[in-house]
N, C-alpha and C positions, 0 to 999 in steps of 0.2 A: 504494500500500500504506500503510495507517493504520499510525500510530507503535505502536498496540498489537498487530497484531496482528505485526510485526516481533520485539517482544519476546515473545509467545508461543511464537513457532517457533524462537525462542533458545533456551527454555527447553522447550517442547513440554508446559508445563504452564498452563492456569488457574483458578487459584481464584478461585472464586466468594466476594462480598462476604460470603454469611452464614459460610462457610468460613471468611472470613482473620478475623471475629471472632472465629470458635471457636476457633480456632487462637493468636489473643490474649488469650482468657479463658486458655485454658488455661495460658499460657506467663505470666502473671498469678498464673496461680496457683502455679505451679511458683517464680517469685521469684526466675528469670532473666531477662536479655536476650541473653546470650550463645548460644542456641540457636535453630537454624533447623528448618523441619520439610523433613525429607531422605522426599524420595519416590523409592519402589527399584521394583523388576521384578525376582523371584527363583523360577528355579524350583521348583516345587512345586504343589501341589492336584490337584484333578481333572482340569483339562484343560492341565497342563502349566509354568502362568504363574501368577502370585498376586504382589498387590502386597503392599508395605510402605510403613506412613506411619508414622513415629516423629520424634523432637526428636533432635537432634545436635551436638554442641560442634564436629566434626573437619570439617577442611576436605579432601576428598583431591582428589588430581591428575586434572587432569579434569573437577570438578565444574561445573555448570552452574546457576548460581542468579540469582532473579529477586527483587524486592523487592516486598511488597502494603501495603498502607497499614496502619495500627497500629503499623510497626514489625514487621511476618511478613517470614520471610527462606524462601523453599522455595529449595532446592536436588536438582539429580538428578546422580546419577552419571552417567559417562561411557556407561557399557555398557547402561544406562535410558533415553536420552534419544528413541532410533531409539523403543522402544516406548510412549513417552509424547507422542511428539509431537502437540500439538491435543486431549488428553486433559484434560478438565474435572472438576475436585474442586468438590465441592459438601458443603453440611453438611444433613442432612435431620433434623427433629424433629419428628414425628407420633405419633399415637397407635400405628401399625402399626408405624412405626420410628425409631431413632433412631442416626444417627451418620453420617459422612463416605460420601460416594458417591463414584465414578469412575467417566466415560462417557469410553469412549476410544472416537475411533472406529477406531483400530488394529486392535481384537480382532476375530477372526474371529469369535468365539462365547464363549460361555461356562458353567461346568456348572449345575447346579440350583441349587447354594448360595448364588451369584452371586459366589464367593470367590477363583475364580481363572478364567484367562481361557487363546485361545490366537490 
């Protein structure tokens, strides 16, 4: 077993390079360091599941975080980790669209919006 993918299934998250830069503009621009980006699993949407990706100063009990170069800190809650496991964040910017992806292979399905999952 590769030393990375050890830390994957630690954390059941990875971001992809173009991700942890966006993720570092962003927190660039914000004119912290003190924030990670906390990725959740809350119910809600159409098919039951919908994530969340925000920035987060608080550490809570349980947390599971990982470190990406630039100085990116992701963190998952405790009660997220089962649904996130092997789940890849990517950043996409085309003309069709633009902003953060999640390919989980977890999800059974998910609804038309592509917004929540189950």
């Amino acid at each position: 077993m590769s030393e990375t993918t050890a830390e994957t299934t630690t954390t059941g998250v990875v971001l992809t390079d173009p991700a942890a830069e966006k993720v570092a503009s962003l927190l660039a621009q914000e004119g912290r360091d003190d924030l990670a980006l906390r990725v959740a699993v809350q119910p809600g949407g159409c098919s039951g599941l919908r994530y969340q990706l925000f920035f987060d100063e608080r550490a809570l009990d349980g947390d599971v975080a990982q470190e990406y170069g630039a100085g990116v800190k992701v963190i998952v809650d405790r009660m997220s980790v089962p649904y996130l496991a092997g789940a890849t964040i990517d950043f996409v910017d085309t003309i069709e669209k633009q902003g953060f992806t999640i390919d989980n292979p977890n999800a059974g399905g998910s609804c038309a919006c592509g917004e929540s999952f189950h």
